[in-house]
N, C-alpha and C positions, 0 to 999 in steps of 0.2 A: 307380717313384714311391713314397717314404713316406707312413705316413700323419701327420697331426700333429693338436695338439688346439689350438684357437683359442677365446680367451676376447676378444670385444669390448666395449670398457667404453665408455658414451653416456652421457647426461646426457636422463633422462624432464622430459616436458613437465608441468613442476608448476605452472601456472599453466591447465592444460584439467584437469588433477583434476575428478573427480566424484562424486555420491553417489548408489545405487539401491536399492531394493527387488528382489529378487528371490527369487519362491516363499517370499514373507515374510520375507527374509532382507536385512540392511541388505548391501551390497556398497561398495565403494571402486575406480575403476573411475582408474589412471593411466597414461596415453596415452604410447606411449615408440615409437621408432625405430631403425634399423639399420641396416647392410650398403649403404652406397648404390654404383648399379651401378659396375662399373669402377673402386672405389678399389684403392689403393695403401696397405699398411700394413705397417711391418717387412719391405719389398723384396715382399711377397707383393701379387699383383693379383687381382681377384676381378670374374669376368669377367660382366658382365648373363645372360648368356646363361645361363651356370651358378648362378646366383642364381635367375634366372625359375625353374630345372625343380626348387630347391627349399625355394621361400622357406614355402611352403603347409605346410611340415610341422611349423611353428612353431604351428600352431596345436592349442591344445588341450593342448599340452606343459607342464609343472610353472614355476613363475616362482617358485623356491626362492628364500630368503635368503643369499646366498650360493653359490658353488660347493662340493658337497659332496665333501668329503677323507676317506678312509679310512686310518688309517696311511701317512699324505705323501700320497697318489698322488688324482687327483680322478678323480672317478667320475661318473656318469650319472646327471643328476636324477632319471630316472626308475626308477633300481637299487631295489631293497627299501630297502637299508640309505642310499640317497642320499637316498630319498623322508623317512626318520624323520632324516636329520640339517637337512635344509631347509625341511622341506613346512611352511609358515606360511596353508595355506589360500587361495594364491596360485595363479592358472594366466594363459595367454597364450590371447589369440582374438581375433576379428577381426582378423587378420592380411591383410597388400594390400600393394600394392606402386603409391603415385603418385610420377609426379616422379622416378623413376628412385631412388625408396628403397622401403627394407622399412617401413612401419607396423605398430603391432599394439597392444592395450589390454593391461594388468596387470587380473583382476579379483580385489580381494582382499576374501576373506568374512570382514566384522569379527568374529563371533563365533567363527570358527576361529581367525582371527589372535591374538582375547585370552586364549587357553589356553597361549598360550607365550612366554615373555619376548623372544624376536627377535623375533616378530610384537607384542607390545605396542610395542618397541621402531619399527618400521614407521609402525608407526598414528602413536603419537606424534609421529615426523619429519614424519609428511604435516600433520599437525595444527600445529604450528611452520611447516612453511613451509621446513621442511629441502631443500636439495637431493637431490632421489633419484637415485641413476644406474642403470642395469640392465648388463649384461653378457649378449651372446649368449654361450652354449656353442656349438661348433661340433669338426665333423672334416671333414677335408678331405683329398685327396690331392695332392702335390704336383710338378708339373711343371715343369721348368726351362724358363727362359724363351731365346728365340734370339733374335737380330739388338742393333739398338742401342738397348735399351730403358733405363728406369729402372728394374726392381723384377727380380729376380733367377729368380722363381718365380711359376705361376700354380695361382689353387686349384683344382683339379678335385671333382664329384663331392660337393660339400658334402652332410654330413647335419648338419641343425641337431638339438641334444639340448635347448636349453632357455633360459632367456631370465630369469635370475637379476638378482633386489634385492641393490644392493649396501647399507651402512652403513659408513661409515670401514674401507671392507677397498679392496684391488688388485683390478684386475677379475680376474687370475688370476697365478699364478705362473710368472716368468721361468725360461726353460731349466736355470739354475742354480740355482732355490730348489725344482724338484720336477717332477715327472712325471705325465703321464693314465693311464691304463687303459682300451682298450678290447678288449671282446672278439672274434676273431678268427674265423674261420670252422668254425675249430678246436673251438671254444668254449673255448681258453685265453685269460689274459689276457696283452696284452701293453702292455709301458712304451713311450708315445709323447712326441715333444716336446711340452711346452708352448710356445705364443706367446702372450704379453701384447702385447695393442692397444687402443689408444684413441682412438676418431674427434674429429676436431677439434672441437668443437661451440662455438667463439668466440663465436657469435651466439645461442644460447640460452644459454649462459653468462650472456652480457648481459643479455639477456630475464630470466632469475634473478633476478639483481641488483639490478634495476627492480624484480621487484616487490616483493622482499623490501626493499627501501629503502621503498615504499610498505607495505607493511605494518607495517615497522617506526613510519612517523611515525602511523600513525592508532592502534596501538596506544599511543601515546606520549601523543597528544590523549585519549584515553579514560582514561591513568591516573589513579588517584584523586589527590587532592591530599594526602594524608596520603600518598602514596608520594613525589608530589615533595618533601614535607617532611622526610622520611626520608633520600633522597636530599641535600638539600641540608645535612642537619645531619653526614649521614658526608663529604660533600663539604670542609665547612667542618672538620672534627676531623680529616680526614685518611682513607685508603682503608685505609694499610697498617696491620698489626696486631702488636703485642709478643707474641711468644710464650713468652718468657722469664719465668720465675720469680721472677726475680731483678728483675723491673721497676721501676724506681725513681716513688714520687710524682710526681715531680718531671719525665714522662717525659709524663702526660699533662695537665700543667699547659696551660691555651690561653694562648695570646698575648694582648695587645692587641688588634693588628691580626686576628685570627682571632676575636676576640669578634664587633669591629666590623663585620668581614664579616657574621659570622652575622645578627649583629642586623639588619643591613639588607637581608637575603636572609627574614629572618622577617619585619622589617616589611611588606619588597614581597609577600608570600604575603598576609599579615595584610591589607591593602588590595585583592587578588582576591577573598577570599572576601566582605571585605564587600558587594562591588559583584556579586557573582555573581546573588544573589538577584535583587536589579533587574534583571541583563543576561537571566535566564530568565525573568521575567515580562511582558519586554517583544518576547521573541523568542515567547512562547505568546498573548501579544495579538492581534501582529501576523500570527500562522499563523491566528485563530480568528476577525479581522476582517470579511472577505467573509462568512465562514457566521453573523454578528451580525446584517450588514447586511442581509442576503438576508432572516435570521428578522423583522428589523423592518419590513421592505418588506413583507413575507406581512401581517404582523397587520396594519399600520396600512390595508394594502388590504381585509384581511377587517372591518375594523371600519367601513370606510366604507360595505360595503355591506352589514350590518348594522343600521346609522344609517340608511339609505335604504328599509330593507324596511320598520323599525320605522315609520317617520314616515309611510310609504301607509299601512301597517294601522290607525296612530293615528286618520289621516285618517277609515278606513274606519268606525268602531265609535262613532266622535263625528255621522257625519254617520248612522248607524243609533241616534241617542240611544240607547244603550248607556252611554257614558259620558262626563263630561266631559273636556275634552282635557287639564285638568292631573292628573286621577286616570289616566288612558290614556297620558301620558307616563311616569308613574310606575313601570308596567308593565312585564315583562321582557318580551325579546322574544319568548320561547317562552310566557308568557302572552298576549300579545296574539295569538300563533299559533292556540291552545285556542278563540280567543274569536273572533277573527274570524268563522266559519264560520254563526256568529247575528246576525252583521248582515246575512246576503244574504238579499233579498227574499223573503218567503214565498208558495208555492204553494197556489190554493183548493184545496180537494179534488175529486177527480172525483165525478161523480154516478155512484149505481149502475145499470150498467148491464142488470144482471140483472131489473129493477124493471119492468113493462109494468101498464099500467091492465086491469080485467075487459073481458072479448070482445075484447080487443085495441084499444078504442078510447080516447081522452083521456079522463081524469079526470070532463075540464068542455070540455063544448062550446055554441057557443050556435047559440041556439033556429034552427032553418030561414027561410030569406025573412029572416034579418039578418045 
């Protein structure tokens, strides 16, 4: 059996993207996929079983920019010199296997990323809305296949090496455009084939598509109107540009018809902004309605019972002639409050009790025999 080197090219889940802190550090965390059991790719079959004993080793491994090349030949993310051509602050973890596929997170450390122009280059795509695809590294040995199947070969003995971002590159290079490196038991290196492959991913393709159409219109809705007037006035003048020196006057002369246009492309503008003002004041109305209604309802109930306290106490300090009732209306309520408290009925005083007449008998007694 050979050995070979297998790059598999997928399409990451750019729509579960996400963002974290970690040990204070902001993170970018894009959820991506692989190897599902039993496919078929370039005649090679890749059997559950040898996937199961070692899908696990994917974890923790470098998630470069790329696959790293050293003079033609690719080499192992994780080499010295593979590490300083890729390493964008990227690595693979939480690696699993549901549903008879390989899962696993990209976790990329933003402020590692923004030291080097491929990882600025990263952030920004995620940031767009760019499609991202990854690519396993992978070696494999390879078995010929018996009986009457469809795939010519089976992979034995997978060692995954790394789980690389792509950007407008091939997931790897075809037999003819260049060769792996791996080291041998020897510890020489030796020239293995390369296979390029790419898992069908028709249905997340789609998923892409969806959102980036939706993204695309709500970014659309947000633009300023000074951009669609921009737009509309290069629209009406035309896209394309004279580059020539030799330009004649007479070359960006407008039309008629292209004035016309414009003009009534500027008036229909010119009549949105007027009406804008009103259409925001009546969409902030109608949001602020309820919480008016609710604040009117509160007072006009706080003031009734206000009116109701006031008019017992008035009651109270007219009927303790204190005062009359139209100077006692006049009163605030928190006056009439102060005031109240001197119309309740007054207490005699107690007699003292410490007080006892001489010998302990009354005062005044009268005389015996009456």
């Amino acid at each position: 059996m050979k050995t070979v080197r297998v790059n598999i090219r997928t399409l990451a889940n750019a729509g579960a993207i996400r963002r974290e802190k970690r040990n204070g550090r902001d993170v970018v965390i894009v959820p991506g996929a692989t190897l599902p059991d039993n496919i078929v790719m370039n005649g090679i079959m890749y059997p559950a079983e040898e996937i199961e004993k070692s899908f696990s080793s994917l974890s923790r491994k470098p998630a470069p920019l790329g696959h790293p090349v050293i003079n033609g030949k690719f080499v192992s993310a994780s080499d010295p010199e593979g590490l300083n051509l890729g390493w964008i602050g990227a690595w693979n973890e939480n690696v699993r296997r549901e549903n008879g596929r390989v899962l696993l997170d990209k976790v990329i450390d933003v402020e590692m990323a923004n030291r080097s122009e491929g990882g600025k280059a990263v952030l920004a795509a995620i940031d767009k809305g760019d499609p991202i695809h990854t690519s396993t590294g992978l070696y494999c040995m390879m078995e010929a296949a018996n009986g009457d199947v469809s795939y010519k070969n089976i992979a034995r003995n997978i060692q995954f090496d790394h789980d690389a971002i792509l950007l407008d590159q091939d997931g790897a290079a075809t037999p003819e455009q260049g060769v792996g490196m791996l080291v041998n038991s020897s510890g020489d290196p030796e020239d293995i084939e390369v296979i390029n492959s790419a898992l069908d991913e028709a249905e997340r393709d789609l998923d892409w598509a969806l959102d980036s159409a939706v993204r695309a219109l709500e970014k659309r809705q947000r633009a300023p109107l000074l951009e669609r007037l921009k737009s509309t006035l290069i629209e009406a003048f035309g896209t394309g540009r004279e580059t020539s020196v030799n330009r004649k006057e007479t070359d960006m002369t407008v039309s008629k018809e292209q004035f016309d246009e414009l003009s009534a492309k500027v008036n229909t503008l010119s009549e949105s902004l007027s009406t804008i003002g009103n259409t925001i004041s009546e969409a902030v109305a109608a949001a602020v309605k309820p919480l008016t209604d609710n604040l009117a309802d509160m007072q006009a109930n706080q003031k009734a019972k206000d009116d109701a306290e006031k008019a017992g106490l008035v009651e109270k300090v007219v009927k303790a002639n204190l005062l009359t009732e139209t100077v006692a209306n006049e009163l605030t309520l928190n006056a009439l409050k102060e005031l109240a408290p001197k119309a309740d009925p007054a207490h005699a005083a107690a007699l003292n009790s410490a007080y006892k007449p001489d010998n302990g008998k009354p005062a005044y007694q009268l005389p015996e025999g009456n």
